[in-house]
N, C-alpha and C positions, 0 to 999 in steps of 0.2 A: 951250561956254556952261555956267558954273555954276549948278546948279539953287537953285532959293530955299530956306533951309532948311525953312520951314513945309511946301515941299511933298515934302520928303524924310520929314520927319515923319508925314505923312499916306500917306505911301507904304508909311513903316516899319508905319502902324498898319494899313492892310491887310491887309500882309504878316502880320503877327502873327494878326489875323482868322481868313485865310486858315489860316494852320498851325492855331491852337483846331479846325479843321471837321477835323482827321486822324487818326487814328488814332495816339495816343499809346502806345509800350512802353516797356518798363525790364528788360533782362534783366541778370542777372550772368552773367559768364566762367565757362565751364565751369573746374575747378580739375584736369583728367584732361590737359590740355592745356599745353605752352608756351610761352604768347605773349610771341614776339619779337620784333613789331613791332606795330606799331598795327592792328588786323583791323578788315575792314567787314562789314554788313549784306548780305547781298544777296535777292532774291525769285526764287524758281521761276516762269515764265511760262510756262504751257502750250502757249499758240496759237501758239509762236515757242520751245519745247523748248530754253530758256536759262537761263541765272542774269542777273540783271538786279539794278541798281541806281536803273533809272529812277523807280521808285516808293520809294524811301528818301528822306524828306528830313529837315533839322534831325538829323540823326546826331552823334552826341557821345560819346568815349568817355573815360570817367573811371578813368584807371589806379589811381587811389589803393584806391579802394572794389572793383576791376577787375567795372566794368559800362559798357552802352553803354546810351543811350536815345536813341530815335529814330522819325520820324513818317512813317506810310504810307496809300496813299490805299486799301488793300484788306487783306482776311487774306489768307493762303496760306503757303506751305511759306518758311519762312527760314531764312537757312546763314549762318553765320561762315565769311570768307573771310580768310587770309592770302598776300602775297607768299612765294611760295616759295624765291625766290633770294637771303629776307634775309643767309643767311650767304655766300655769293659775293660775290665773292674771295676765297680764304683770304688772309689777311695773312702768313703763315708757316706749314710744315705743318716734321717732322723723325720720322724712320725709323731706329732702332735695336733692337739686342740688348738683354735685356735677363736675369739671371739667372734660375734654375729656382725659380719659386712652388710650395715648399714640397712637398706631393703628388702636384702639379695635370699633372706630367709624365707624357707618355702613351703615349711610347716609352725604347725602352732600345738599347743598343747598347755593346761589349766594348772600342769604339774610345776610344782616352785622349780625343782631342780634339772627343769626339761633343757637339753641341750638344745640350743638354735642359733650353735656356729658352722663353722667347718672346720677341717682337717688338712693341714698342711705337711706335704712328703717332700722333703727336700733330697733331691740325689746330686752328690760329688762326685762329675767324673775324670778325667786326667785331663780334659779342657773345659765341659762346662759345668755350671749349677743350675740347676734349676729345679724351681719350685711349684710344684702340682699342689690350687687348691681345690678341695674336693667340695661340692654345696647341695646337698641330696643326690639326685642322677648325675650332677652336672661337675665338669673338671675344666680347670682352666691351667695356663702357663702364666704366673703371675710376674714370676721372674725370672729373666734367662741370662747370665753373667756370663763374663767371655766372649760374647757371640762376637766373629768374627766379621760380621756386616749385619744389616737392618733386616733380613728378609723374612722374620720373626715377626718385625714389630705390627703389621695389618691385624697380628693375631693376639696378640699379648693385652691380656685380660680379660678375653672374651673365653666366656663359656659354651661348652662342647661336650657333646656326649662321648665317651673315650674313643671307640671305635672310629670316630669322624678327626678327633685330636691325634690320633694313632697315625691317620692315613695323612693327615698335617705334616706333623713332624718327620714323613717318612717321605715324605717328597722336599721336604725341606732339606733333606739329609742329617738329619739329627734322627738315631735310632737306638736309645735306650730299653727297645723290650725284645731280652733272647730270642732266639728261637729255639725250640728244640733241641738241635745239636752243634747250638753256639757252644757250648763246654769243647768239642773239638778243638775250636778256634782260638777261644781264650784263656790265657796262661792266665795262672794264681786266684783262679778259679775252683769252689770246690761244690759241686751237684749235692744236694742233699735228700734224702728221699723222700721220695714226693709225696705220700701222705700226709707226712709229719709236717713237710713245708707248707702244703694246701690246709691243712688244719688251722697252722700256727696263724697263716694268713687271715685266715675267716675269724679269727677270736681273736687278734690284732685290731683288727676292724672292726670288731665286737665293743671293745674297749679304747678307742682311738678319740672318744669322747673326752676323758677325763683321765689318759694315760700319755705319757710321753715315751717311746721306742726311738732307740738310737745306734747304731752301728758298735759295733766292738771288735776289738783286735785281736780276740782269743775266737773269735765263729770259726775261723778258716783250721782251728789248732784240733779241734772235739771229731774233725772229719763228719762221712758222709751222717752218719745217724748221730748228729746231735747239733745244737743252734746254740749258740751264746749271745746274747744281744744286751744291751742296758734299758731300765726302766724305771719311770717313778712316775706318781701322781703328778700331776700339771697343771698351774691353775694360772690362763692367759692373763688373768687380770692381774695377778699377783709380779712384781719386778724381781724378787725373790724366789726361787724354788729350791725344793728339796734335791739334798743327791740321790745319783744313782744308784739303783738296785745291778746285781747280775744276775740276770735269769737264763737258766739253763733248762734246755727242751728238749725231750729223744723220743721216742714214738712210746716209749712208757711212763713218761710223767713227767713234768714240772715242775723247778723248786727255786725258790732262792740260794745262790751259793754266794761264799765267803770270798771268795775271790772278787778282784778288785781291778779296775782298766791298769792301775800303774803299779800289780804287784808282780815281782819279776819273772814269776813264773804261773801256770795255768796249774789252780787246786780245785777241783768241783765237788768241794767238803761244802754239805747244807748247812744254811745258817743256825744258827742255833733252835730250836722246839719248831724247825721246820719239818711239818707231818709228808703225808704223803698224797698229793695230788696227782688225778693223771692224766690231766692237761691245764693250760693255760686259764680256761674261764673255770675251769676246778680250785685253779689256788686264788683268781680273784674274789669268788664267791666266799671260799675259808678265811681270806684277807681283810678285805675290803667293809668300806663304812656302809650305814646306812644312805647318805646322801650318795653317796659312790653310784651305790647297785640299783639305787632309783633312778641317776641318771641312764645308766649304762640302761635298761628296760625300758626307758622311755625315746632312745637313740633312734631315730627315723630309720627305718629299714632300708631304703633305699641308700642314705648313705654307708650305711655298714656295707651292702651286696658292691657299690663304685667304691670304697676305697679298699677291698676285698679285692674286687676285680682287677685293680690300680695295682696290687700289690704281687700279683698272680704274674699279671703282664711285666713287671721290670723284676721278679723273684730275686728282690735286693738279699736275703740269707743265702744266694747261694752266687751271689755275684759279687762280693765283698768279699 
């Protein structure tokens, strides 16, 4: 039954009544922070040792001016709250070599084909990019696209050991490393089991010297026991590279398959006189050149264990 408009009027003027008797605020956005999504109010409630929203009402936030105002029925402790999973799913992450920044190298070694760059992971998320380069122990944010204010920039290009870069970007409000049981949280999302991902990761890292990893559109298709990602040799110096491989991962072996990023459908038929490997640094070692396996053995240990650890923390195969 439609209600009469007079008495929706008299409703609305109520209601309006009603809000005058509340506690009106008007705070502005702190500017130390990144807000990249919409944040709400919320109130500390003692007798129930919560954050609560029950008491917020008429909340409105005006991005242009970036402030919120909004009406409550009491004082007490108030918090800006954001979703934390705004950046879940990555749309695209990619894993390469990348040449020796200038001084910044921190080991040495006699061998011709000694790697003495670092390793750049670029993660794509539904608002930002950014770029993690890894230089032995040490990580930095070298680029961060999108950002919706400066509050980044005190930090940008300065190196950090992850755990201290972690605690950075998390009070920045930029929070690219799951937790746990972020998979609750986030749609189109698919968990992969985790020895096979912790594997894949450490021999990722293994080879992130002189290998190129790059996201693919068939990971999410193979489900929880199996990775599909793209790869080929990389060589920063070169303007030219080779195309992509498709490598396919299950907790029982590693192969190259026929399948391809724009073929219309997912086939995980091995490439041709491809044997049987069974894992990752199994089919590089049946693969790969002499110069390859020299470098890959000569790769600083330290940055294989950070861009391991790097990879562990954002678990891009199972957040793509």
């Amino acid at each position: 039954q439609r209600s009469d408009p007079s008495e929706l009027e008299a409703e609305n003027k109520k209601l309006e009544a009603e809000m005058d008797k509340l506690i009106f605020v008007s705070l502005d956005l702190p500017d130390h922070v990144m807000w990249l999504d919409t944040p709400f109010v919320c109130q500390w409630q003692r007798d129930r040792n919560v954050w609560s929203t029950v008491d917020i009402h008429d909340f409105k936030y005006l991005e242009e001016s970036a402030s919120v105002t909004f009406r409550t029925t009491s004082f007490g402790c108030f918090a800006f709250a954001l979703n934390r999973h705004t950046n879940l799913p990555f749309q695209t992450w990619d894993l390469k070599p990348e040449l020796k920044l200038g001084n910044r190298a921190i080991w040495r070694s006699l061998t011709v084909h000694f790697f003495s760059g670092s390793v750049t992971l670029q993660l794509t998320s539904a608002i930002l990019v950014i770029d993690f380069n890894i230089l032995g122990d040490d990580i930095t944010v070298a680029q961060m696209q999108n950002a919706p204010n400066q509050a980044f920039k005190p930090y940008l290009g300065k190196y950090f050991k992850l755990p201290k870069l972690k605690r950075i970007l998390l009070e920045l409000g930029v929070d690219v490393f799951p937790c746990f049981d972020a998979f609750c949280y986030v749609k189109e999302s698919c968990e992969k089991h985790w020895p096979m991902e912790k594997h894949a990761y450490y021999q990722m890292a293994q080879l992130s010297c002189c290998y190129n990893f790059a996201w693919s559109r068939w990971n999410s298709v193979v489900g929880r026991r199996g990775v599909i990602m793209q790869m080929r040799e990389y060589k920063p110096e070169r303007n030219k590279q080779v195309p992509y491989s498709m490598l396919h991962i299950t907790p029982l072996k590693a192969e190259i398959i026929t399948c391809t990023e724009v073929s219309p459908a997912f086939l995980p038929e091995p490439a041709e006189g491809m044997l049987f490997y069974a894992d990752l640094y199994s089919l590089f070692k049946g693969t790969c050149s002499m110069i390859q396996r020299t470098k890959v053995q000569n790769t600083s240990p330290l940055l294989i264990g950070t861009v391991s650890e790097l990879l562990r923390s954002t678990r891009v195969l199972s957040f793509s």
